[in-house]
LUMKOL-199357 format. One line per 5 residues: number of its first residue (from 1); their letters; for each residue x, y, z of N, C-alpha, C, O, CB. Coordinates in steps of 0.1 Angstrom, whole numbers, plus 5000, padded with zeros to 4 digits. Each point is the difference from the previous one (the first is absolute). Glycine has a CB too. Example, Ala and Ser with C-alpha at 12.3 -4.5 7.8 and 13.67 -1.06 7.14 Angstrom:
<atoms>
1> AS> 5132,4943,5078,4991,5012,5000,5009,5012,5000,5010,5000,5007,4971,4988,5005 ~ 5015,5023,4981,5009,5011,5000,4992,5011,5008,5005,5011,5001,5007,4983,4977
</atoms>
This chain:
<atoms>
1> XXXXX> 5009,4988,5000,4991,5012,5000,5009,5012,5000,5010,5000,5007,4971,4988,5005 ~ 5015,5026,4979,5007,5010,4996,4991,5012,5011,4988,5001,5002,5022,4988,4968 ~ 5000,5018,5034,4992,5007,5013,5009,5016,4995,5012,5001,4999,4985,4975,5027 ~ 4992,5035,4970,5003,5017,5003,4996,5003,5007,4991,4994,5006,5010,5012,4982 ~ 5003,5008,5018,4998,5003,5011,4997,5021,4992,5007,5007,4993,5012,4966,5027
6> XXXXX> 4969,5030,4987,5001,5015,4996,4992,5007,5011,4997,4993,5009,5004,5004,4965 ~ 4995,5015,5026,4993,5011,5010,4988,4999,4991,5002,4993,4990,5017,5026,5021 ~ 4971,4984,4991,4990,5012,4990,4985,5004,5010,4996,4993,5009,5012,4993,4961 ~ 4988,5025,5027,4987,4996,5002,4984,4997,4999,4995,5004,4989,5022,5001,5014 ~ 4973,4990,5005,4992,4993,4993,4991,5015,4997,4999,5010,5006,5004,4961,5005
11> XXXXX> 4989,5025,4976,4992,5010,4996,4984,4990,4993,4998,4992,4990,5030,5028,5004 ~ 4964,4984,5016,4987,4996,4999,5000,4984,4994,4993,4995,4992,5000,5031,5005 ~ 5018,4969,5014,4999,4985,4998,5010,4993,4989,5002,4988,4999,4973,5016,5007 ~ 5032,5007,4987,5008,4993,4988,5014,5002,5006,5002,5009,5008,4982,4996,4970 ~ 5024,4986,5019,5019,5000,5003,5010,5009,4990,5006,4995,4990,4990,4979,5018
16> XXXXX> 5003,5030,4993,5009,5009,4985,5015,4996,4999,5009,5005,5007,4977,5018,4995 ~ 5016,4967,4988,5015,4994,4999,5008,5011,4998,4997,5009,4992,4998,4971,4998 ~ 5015,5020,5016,5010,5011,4990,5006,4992,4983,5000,4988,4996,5011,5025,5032 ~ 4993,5001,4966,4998,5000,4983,5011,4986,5002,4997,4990,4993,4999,5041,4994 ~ 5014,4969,5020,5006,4992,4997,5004,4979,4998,5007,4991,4996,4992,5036,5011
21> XXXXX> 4983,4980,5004,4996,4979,4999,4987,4998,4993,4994,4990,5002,5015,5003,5023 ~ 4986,5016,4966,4990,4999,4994,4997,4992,4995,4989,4996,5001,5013,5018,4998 ~ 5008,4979,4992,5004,4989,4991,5009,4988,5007,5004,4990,4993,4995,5029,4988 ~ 5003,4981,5031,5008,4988,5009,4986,4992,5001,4990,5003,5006,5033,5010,5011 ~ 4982,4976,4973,4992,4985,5004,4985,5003,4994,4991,4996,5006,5022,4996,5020
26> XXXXX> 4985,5016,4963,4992,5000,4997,4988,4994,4994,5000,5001,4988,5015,5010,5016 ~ 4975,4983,5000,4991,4990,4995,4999,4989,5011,4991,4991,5000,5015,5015,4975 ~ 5002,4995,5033,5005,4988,5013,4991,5002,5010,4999,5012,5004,5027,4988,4994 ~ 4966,4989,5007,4998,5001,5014,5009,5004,5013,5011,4997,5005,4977,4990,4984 ~ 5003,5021,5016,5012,5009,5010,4992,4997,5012,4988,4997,5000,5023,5027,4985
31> XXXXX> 4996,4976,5028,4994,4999,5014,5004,5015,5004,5011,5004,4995,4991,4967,5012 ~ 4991,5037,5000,5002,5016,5007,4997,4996,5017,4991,4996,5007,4998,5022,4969 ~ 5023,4987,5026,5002,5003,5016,5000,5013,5004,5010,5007,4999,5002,4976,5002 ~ 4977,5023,5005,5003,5013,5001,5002,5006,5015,4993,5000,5010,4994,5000,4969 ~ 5025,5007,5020,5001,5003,5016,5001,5017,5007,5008,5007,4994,5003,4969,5004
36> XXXXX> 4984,5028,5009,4997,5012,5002,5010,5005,5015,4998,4996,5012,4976,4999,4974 ~ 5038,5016,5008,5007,5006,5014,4992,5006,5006,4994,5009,4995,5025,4996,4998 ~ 4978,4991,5020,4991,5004,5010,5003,5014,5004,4992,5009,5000,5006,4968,5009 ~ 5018,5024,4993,5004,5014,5006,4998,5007,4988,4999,5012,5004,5017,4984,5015 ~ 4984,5004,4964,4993,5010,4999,4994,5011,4998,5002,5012,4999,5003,4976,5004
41> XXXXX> 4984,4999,4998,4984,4999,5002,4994,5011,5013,4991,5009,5000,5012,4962,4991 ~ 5006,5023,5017,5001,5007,5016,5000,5019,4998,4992,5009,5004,5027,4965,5006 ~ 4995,5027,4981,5006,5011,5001,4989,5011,4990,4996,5011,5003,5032,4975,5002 ~ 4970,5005,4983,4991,5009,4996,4981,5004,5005,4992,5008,4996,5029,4985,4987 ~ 4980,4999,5025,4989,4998,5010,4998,5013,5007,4991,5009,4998,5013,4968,5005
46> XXXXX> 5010,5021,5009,5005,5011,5006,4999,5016,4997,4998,5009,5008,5015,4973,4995 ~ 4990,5018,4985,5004,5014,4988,4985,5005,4999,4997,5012,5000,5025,4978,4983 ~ 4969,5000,5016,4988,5000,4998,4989,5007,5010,4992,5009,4999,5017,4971,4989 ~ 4994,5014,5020,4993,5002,5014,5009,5014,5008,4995,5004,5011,4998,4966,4990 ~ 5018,5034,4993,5003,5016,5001,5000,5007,4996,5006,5011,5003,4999,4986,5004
51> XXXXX> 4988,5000,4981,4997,5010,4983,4982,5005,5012,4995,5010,5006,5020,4969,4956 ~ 4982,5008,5035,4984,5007,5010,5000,5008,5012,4995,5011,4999,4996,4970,4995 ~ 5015,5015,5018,4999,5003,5012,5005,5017,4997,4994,5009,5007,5010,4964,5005 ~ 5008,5030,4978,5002,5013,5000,4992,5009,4993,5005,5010,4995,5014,4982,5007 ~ 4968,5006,4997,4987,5008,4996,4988,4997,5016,4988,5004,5002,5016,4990,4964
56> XXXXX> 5002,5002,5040,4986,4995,5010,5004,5012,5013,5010,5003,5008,4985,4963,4986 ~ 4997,5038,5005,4996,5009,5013,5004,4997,5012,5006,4990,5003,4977,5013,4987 ~ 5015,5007,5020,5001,4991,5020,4988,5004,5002,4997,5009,4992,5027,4993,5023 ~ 4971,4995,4989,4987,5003,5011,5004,5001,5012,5008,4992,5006,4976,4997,4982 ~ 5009,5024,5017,5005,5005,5016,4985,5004,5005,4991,5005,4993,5038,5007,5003
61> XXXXX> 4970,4984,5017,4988,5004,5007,4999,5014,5005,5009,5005,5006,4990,4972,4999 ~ 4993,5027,4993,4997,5017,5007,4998,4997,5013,5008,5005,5008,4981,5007,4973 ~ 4999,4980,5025,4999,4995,5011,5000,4986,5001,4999,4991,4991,4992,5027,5013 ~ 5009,4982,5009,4995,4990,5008,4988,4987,4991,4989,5006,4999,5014,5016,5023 ~ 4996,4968,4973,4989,4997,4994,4989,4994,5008,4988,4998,4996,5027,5000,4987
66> XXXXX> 4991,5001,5031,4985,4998,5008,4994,5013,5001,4989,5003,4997,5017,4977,5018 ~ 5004,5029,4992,4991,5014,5004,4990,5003,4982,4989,5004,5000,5037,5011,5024 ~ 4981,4982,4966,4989,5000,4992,4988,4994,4999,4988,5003,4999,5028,5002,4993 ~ 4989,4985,5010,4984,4990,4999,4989,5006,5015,4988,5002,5001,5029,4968,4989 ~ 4992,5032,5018,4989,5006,5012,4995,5013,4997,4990,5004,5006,5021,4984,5013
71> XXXXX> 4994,5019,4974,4997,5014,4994,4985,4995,4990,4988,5002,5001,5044,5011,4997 ~ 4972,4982,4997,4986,4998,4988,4990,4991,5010,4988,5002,5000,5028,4996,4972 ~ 4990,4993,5036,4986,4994,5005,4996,5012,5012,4989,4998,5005,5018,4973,4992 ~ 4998,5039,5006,4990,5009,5007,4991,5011,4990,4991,5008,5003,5026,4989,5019 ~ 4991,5000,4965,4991,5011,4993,4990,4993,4995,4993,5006,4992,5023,5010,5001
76> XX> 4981,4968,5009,4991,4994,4995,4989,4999,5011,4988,4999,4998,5028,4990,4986 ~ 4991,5013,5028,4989,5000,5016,4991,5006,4999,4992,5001,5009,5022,4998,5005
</atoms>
C-alpha cells in the first residue's frame, strides 16, 4: 500500500487534493483516513470566541436588584 500525506481544508464535505496528486493512482480504489489537529481547531476556536467577546458589552447594576424588586412591589401595593 502507497501512503501521501497533505494539509487541506474541508469545504462543504469535499477533500481538495492538491494539484499535485490529482493524477496519483488515478482510477484506483483509494481508502481515506482523515485526521483532524485538535490544537488547531482549538486555537482557531479561541480567536473566535475573542473576535466576539470584543463587541459584547458589561452590564453593571445601578442598584441593588432586590431593593428594585421591593421598589416596584410597593408601587404595585
Amino acid at each position: 500500500m502507497q501512503a501521501i500525506e497533505f494539509e487541506t481544508h474541508l469545504e462543504n464535505g469535499l477533500i481538495h487534493l492538491p494539484v499535485s496528486y490529482q493524477h496519483w493512482q488515478e482510477g484506483k480504489h483509494v481508502k481515506v483516513i482523515v485526521l483532524v489537529d485538535e490544537s488547531a481547531d482549538d486555537r482557531l476556536e479561541q480567536q473566535n470566541r475573542q473576535s466576539i467577546n470584543r463587541h459584547a458589552g458589561k452590564v453593571s447594576l445601578t442598584q441593588d436588584p432586590l431593593d428594585f424588586q421591593k421598589s416596584i412591589r410597593d408601587e404595585w401595593a
